[in-house]
C-alpha positions as CSV (number, residue, x, y, z in Angstrom):
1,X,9.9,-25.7,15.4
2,X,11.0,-22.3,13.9
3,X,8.0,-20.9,15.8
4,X,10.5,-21.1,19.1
5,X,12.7,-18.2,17.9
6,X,10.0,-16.1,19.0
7,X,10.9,-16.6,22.5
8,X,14.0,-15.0,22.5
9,X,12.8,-12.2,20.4
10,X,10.0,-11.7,22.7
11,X,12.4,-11.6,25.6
12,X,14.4,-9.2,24.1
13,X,11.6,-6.9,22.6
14,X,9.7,-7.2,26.0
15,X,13.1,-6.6,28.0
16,X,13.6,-3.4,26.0
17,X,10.1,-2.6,27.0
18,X,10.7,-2.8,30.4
19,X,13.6,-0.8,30.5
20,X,12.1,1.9,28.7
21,X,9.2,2.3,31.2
22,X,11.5,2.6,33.7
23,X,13.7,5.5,32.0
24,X,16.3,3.3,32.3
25,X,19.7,5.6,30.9
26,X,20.7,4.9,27.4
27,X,18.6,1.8,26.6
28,X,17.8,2.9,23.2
29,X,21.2,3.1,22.5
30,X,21.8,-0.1,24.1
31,X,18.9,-1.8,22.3
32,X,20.5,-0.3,19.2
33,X,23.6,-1.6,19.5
34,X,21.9,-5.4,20.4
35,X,19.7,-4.9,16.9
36,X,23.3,-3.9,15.2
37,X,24.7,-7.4,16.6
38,X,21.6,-9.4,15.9
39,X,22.4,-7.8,12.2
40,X,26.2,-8.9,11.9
41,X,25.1,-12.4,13.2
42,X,22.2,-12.4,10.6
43,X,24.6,-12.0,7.7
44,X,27.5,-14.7,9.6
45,X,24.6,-16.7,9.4
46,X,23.0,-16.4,6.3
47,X,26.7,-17.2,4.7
48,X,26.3,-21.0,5.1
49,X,22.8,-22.8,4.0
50,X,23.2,-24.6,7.2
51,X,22.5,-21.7,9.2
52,X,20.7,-19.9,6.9
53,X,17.3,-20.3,9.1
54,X,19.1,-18.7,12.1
55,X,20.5,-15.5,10.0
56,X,17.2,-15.0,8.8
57,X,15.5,-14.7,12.5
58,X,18.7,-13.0,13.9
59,X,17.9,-10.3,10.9
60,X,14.0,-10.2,12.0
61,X,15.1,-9.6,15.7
62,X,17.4,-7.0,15.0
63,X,15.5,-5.2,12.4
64,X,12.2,-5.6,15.3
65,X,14.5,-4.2,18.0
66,X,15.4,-1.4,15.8
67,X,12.3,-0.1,15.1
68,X,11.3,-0.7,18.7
69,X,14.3,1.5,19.5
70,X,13.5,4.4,17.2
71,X,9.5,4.6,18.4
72,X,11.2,4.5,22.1
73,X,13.3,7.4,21.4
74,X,11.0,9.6,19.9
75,X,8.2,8.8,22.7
76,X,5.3,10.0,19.9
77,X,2.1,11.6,20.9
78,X,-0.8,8.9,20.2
79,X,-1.8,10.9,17.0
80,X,1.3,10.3,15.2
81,X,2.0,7.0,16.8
82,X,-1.2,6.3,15.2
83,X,-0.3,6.9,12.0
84,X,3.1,5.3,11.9
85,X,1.6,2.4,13.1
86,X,-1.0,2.6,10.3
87,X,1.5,3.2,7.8
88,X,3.1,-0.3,9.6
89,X,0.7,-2.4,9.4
90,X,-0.3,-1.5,5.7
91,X,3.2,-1.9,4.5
92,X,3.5,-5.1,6.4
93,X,0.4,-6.3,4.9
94,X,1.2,-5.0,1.5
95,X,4.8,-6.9,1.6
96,X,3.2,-10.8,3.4
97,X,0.9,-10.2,0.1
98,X,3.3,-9.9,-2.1
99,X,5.6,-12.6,-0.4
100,X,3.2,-15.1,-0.7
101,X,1.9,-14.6,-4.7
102,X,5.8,-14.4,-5.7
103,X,7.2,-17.7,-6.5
104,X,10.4,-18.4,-5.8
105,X,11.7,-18.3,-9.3
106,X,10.5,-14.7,-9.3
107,X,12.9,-13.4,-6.8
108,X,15.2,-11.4,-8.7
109,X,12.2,-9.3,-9.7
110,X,11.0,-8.8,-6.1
111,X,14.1,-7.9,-4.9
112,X,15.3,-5.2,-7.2
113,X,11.5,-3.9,-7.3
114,X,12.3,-3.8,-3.2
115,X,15.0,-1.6,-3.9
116,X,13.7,0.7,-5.8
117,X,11.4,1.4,-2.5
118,X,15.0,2.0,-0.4
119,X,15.6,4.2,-2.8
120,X,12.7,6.5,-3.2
121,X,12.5,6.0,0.8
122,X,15.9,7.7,1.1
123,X,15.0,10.2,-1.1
124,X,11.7,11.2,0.6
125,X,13.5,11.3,4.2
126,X,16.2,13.3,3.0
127,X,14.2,16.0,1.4
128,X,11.6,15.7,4.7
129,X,14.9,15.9,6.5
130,X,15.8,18.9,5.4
131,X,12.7,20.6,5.4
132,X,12.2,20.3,9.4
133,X,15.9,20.8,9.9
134,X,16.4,23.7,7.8
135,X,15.1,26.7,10.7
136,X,18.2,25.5,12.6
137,X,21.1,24.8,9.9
138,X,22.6,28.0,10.8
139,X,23.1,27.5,14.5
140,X,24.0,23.8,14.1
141,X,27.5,22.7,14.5
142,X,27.1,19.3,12.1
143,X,25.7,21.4,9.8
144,X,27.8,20.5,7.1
145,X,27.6,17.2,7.9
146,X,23.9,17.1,7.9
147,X,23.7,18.8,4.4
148,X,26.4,16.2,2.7
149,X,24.3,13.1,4.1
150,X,21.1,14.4,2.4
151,X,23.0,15.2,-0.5
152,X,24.7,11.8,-0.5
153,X,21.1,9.8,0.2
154,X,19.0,11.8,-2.1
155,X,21.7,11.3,-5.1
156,X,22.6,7.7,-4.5
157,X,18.3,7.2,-4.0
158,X,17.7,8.5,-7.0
159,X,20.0,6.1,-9.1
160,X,18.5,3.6,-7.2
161,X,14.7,4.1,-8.0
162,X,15.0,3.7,-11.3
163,X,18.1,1.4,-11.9
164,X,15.9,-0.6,-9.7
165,X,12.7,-0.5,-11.9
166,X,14.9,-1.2,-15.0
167,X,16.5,-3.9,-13.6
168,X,12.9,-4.9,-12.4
169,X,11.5,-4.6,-15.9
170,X,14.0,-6.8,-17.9
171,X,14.0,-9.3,-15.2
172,X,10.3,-9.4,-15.7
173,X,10.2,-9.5,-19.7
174,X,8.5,-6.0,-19.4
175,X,11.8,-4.5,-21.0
176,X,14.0,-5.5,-24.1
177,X,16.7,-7.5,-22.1
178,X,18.8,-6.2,-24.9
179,X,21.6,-3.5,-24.2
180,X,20.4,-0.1,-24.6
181,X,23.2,1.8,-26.3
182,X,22.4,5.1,-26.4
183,X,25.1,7.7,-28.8
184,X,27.4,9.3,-26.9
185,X,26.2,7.4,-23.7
186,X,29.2,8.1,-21.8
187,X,29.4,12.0,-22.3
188,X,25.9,12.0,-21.1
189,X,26.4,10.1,-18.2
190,X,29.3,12.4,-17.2
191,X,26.6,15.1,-17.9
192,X,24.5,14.0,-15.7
193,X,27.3,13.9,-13.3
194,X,28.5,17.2,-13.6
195,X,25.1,18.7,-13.5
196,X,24.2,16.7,-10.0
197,X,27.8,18.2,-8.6
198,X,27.0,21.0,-9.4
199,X,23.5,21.3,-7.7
200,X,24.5,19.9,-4.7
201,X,27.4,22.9,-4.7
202,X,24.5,25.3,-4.7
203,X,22.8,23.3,-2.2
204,X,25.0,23.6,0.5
205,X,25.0,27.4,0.1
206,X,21.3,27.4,-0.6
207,X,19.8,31.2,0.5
208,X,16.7,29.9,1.4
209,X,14.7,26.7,2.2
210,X,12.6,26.7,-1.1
211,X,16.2,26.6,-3.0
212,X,17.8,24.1,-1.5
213,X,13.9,21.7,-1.7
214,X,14.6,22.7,-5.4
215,X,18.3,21.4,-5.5
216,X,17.4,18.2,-3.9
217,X,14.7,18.1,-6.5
218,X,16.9,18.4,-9.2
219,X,19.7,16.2,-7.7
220,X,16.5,13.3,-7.1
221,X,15.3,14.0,-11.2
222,X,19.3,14.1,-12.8
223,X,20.0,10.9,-10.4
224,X,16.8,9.1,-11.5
225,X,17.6,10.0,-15.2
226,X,21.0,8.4,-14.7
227,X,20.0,5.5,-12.9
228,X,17.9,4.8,-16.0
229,X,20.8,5.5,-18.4
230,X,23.1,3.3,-16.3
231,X,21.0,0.1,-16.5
232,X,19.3,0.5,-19.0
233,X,22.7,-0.1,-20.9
234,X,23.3,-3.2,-19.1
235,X,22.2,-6.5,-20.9
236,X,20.0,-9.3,-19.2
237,X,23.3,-11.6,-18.7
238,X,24.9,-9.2,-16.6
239,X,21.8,-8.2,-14.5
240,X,22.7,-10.4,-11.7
241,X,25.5,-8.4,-10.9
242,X,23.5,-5.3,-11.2
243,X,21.1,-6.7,-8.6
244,X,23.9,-7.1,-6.4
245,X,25.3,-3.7,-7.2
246,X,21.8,-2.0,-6.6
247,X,21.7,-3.9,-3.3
248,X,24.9,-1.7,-2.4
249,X,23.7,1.2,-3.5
250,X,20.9,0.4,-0.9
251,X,22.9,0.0,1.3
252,X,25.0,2.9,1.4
253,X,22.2,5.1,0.8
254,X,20.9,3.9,4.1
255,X,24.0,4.7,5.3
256,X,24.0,8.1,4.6
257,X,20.4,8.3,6.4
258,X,21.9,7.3,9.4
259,X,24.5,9.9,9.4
260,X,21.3,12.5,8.5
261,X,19.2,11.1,11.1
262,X,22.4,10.4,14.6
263,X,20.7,7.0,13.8
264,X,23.9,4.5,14.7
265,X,22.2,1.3,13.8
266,X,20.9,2.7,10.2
267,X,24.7,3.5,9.9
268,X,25.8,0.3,10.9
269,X,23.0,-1.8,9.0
270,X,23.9,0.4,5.6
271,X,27.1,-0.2,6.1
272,X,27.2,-3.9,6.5
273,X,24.5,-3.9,2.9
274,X,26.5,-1.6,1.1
275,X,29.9,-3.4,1.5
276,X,28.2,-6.5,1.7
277,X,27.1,-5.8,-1.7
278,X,30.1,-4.6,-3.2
279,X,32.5,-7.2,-2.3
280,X,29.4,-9.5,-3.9
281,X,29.8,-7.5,-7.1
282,X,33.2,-8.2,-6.7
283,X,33.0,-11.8,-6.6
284,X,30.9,-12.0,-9.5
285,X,32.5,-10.1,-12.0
286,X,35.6,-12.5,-11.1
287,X,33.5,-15.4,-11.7
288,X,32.6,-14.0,-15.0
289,X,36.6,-12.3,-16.0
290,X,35.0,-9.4,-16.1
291,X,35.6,-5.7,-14.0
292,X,33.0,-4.2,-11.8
293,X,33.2,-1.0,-14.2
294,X,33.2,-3.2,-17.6
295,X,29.7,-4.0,-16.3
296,X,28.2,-1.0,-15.3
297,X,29.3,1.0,-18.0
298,X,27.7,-1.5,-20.3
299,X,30.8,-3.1,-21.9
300,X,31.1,-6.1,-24.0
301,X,33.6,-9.1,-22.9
302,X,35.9,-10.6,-20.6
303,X,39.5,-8.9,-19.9
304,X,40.7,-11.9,-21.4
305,X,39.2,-11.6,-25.0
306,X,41.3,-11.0,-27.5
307,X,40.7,-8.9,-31.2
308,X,40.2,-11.5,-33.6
309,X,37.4,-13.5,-34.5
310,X,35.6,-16.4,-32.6
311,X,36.4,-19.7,-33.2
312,X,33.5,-21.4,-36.1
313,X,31.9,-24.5,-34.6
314,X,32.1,-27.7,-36.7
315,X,30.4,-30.8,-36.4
316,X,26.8,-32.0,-35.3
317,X,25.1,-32.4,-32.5
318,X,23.6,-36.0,-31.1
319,X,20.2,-36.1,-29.6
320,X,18.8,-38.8,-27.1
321,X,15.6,-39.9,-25.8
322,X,14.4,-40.6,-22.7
323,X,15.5,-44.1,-22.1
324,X,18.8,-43.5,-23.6
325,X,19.0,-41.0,-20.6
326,X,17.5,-43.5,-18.4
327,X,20.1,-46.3,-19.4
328,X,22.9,-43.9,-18.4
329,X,22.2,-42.5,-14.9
330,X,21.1,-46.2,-13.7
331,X,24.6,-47.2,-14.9
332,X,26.5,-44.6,-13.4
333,X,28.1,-44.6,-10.5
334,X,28.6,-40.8,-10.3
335,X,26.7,-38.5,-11.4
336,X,26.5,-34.3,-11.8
337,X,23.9,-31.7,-12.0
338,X,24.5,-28.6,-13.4
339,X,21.2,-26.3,-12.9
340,X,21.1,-22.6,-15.2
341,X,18.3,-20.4,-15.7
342,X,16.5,-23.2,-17.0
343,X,15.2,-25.0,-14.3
344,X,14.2,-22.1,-12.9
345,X,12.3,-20.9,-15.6
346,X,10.6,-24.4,-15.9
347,X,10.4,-25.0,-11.9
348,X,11.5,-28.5,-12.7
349,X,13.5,-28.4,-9.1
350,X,11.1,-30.7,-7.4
351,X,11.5,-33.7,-9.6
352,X,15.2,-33.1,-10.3
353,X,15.1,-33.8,-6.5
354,X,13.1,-36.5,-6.5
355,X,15.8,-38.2,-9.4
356,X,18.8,-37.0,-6.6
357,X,17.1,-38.7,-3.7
358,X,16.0,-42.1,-5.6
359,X,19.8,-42.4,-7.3
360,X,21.4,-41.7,-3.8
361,X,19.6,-43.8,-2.5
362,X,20.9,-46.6,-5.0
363,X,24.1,-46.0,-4.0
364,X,25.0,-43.4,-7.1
365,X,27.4,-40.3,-5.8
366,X,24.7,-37.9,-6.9
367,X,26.0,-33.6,-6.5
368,X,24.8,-30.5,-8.0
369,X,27.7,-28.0,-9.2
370,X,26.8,-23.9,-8.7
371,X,28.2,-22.0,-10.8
372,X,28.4,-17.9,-9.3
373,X,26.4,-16.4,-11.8
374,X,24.0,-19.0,-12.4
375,X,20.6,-17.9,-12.7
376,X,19.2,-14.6,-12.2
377,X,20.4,-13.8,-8.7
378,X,23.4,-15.0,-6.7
379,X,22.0,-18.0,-4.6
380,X,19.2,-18.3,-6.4
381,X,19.2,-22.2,-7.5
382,X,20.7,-22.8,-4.0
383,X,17.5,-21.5,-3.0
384,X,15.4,-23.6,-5.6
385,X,17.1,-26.6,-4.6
386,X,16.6,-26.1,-0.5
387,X,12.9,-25.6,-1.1
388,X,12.4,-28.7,-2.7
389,X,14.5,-30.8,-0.2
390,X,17.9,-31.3,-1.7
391,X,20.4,-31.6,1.0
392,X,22.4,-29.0,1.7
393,X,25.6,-31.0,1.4
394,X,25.5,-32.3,-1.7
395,X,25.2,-28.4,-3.5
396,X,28.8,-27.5,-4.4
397,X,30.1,-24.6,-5.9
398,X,31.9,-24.8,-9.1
399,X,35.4,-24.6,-7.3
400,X,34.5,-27.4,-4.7
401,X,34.0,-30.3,-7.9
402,X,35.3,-28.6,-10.8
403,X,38.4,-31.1,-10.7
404,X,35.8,-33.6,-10.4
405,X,34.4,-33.8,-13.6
406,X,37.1,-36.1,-15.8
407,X,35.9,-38.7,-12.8
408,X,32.5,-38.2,-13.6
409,X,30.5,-41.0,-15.1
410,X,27.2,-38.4,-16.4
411,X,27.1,-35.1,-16.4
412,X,23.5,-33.5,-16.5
413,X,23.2,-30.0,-17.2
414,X,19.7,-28.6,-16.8
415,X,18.7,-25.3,-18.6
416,X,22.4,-23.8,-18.2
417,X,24.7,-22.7,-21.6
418,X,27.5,-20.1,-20.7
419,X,28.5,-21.2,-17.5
420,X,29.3,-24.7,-19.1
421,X,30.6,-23.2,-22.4
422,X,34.0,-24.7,-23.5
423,X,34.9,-21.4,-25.4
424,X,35.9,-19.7,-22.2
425,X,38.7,-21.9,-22.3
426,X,39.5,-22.9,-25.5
427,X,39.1,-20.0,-27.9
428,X,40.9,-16.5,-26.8
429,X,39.0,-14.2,-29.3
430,X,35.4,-15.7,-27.5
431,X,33.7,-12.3,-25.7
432,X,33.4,-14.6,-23.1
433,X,37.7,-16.0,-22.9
434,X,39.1,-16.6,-19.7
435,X,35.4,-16.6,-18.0
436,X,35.7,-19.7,-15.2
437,X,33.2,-22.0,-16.4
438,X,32.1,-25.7,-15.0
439,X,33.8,-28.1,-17.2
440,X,31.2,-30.5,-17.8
441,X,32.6,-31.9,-21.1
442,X,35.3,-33.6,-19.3
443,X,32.9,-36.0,-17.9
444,X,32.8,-39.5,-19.5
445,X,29.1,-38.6,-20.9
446,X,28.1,-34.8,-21.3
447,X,23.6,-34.8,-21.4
448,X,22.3,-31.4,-22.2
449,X,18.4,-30.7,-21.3
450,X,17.9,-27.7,-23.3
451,X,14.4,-26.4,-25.2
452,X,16.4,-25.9,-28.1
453,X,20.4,-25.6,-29.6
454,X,20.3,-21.8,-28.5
455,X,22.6,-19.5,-27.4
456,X,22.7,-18.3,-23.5
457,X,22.3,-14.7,-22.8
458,X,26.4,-14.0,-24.0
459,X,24.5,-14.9,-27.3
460,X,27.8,-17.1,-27.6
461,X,27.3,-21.1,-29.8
462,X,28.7,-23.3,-27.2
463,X,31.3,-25.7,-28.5
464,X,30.0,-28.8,-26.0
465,X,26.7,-29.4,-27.5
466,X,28.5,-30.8,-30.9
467,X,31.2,-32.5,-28.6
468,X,31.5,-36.2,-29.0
469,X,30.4,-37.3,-25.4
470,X,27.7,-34.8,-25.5
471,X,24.1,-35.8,-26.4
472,X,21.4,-33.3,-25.9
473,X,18.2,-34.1,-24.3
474,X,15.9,-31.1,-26.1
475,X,12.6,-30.3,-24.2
476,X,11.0,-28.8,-22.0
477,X,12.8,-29.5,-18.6
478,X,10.4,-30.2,-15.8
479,X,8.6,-32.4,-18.5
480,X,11.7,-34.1,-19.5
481,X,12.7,-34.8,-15.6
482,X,9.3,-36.2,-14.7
483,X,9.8,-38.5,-17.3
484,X,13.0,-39.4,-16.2
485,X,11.7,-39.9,-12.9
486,X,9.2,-42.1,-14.3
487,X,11.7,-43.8,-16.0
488,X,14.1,-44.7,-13.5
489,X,10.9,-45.7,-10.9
490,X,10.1,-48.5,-13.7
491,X,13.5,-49.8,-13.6
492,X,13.9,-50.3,-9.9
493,X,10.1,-51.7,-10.0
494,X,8.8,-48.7,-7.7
């Protein structure tokens, strides 16, 4: 019944509307501050999968109201209202058409291809901005303001576009997810830095309009060529942090358009993504022992690793088939999942949920364990696992059940290899030491369902597959489940 949400978000659209015909004092202001709180409550509830449905509609309604609230305020003649809502409807019809060819598993694509359009939105405004502001600079008292918030949202737009489309294109397999390592790198990224300070200097004493257009010009191109040098240098491991460090820079450069445009709920909303995105960053380089600036600059290792060499791996590994699989989840009474990139890549969600809802319902303790920087995106298994039906309550992260593993019967990993790699902890001179990883070799029996013995993206061997306990279960993984599924429905005669 999500189709009732509507009613409050008709009662508060249509209440605006009403209060707007009758020239009632402030409402757009009002209405902008309501859209501001819908906002807040949209990311309080998009924290929790529980109330992830309700965050989502509180962000609609507030995002609705806002745009409501802008068209109020600038009260439009027909022709232009005419074309912004032209330019509405296509963009809305160009994004549900996108929406619905995407795939789930192809959402880290969508959304840093998304920002790139924040980006090259905030660039476009600013410049436009400037343009119709510039007759009156000199007599405005916020002048200065003005001028540092389009110089702020067209630099921080510029990184933006094309870190986006980078990020976009390795995510995608249209770009080497190898590390681009330019020479000398560094001293041209502080080129580029230098040169962008210095053009927005000149900007804000521009003589004329057509100079300061050409400053912004130059500030967009030196930003753009730095967003590109930036990512490109990043590897594919680390790009889920740079998604969530592109979101921020989305953010902020919205931010910066509210200041430019006396917009207070562009100011708020930016603010919320930006630092939203941040602390996200944050989290995530912790999860993987690295710093924020470690990443973005393109560096190698943990903060833990130390100068000698990595530990050499000795023994074999075991294989097992399908009814040696079989044998042991039917005789366990608790059982792990531990999704990676894998079962994304092989959409093999719906009958690992299937195998989680037939061994629960024989009485098996049956979780999944998250680990942060699974996948491509943060929260992008959890997602995979709600849209094929796994309860919410049984997805833990990796802190809620990583003590749980030594009472573990099987453990299951699924298409994941660093964030379950035992040389995080047990050899110092690994680029990946001190990383927290789920500790699935603890369990009594360790199953890997891998399409080979190769490494993850930290192109690191993992210890665990030549463990004792650990048998790997090498295939393709939404083929291997289904035959586990098929498996386990001939045992219980169903």
């Amino acid at each position: 019944h999500n189709y009732l949400y509507g009613l409050p978000a008709a009662l508060f659209l249509g209440g605006y509307g009403y209060a707007a015909s009758q020239n009632m004092a402030d409402i757009h202001q009002m209405t902008y501050l309501a859209s501001s709180l819908c906002c807040l409550g949209a990311l309080g509830g998009l924290s929790s999968q529980d109330t992830a449905r309700v965050g989502n509609t509180l962000g609609m309604i507030g995002v609705s109201g806002g745009i409501a609230a802008t068209v109020g305020l600038l009260n439009p003649p027909v022709e232009v209202l005419t074309q912004m809502g032209a330019a509405a409807v296509g963009g809305g019809l160009v994004g549900a058409t996108i929406a619905k060819k995407v795939e789930i598993t192809s959402l880290p694509q969508l959304v840093a291809l998304f920002h790139s359009f924040v980006g090259a939105a905030a660039c476009l405004t600013c410049i436009a901005t400037y343009i119709h502001d510039f007759p009156h600079l000199a007599t405005l008292g916020n002048a200065a303001v003005l001028k540092t918030a389009i110089m702020l949202g067209t630099y921080i737009g510029g990184v933006t576009v094309t870190g986006s489309l980078v990020a976009y294109g390795k995510l995608d397999g249209k770009l080497s997810s190898a590390a681009l390592l330019l020479p000398g790198r560094h001293a041209i990224n502080l080129s580029l830095l230098a040169a962008n300070i210095g053009c927005m200097g000149y900007f804000f004493n521009a003589p004329s309009m057509a100079a300061g257009v050409g400053m912004l010009s130059a500030i967009t191109a030196g930003s753009g060529i730095m967003g590109y040098t930036l990512t490109a240098a990043i590897g594919g491991a680390d790009m889920p942090v740079v998604i969530t460090v592109l979101n921020s820079y989305s953010g902020w450069a919205l931010c910066a358009e509210g200041f430019m445009l006396n917009n207070s709920l562009m100011t708020i909303v930016g603010s919320l993504i930006g630092s939203s995105g941040a602390i996200l960053s944050y989290i995530m380089c912790k999860a993987m022992n690295r710093s924020l600036p470690n990443v973005i600059l393109g560096g190698f290792g943990t903060s833990s690793t130390g100068g000698g060499e990595a530990m050499a791996i000795e023994g074999t590994h075991t294989e097992i088939m399908t009814d040696g699989v079989v044998d042991a989840l039917v005789n366990a009474k608790s059982v792990i999942v531990v999704p990676g990139y894998g079962l994304c890549a092989a959409r093999a969600q719906y009958p690992v949920a299937a195998i989680a809802e037939l061994l629960t319902q024989k009485g098996v303790n049956f979780r999944f364990g998250i680990h942060p920087v699974a996948g491509r995106m943060p929260g992008q298994l959890n997602v995979l696992l709600a849209e094929a039906g796994v309860p919410y309550d049984i997805v833990l992260e990796m802190d809620e059940l990583n003590d749980d593993f030594p009472d573990t019967d099987v453990v299951l990993v699924i298409g994941a290899n660093d964030t379950v790699n035992s040389a995080a902890e047990d050899d110092p001179n690994s680029i990946i030491a001190g990383m927290p990883v789920l500790r699935v070799w603890k369990a009594e029996q360790t199953i890997v369902m891998k399409r080979s013995l190769g490494v993850g993206y930290a192109a690191v061997d993992n210890p665990v597959f030549f463990k004792p306990n650990t048998s790997m279960y090498l295939g393709d993984a939404k083929k291997q489940c289904e035959s586990l599924l098929e498996g386990l429905k001939r045992h219980y005669g169903e």
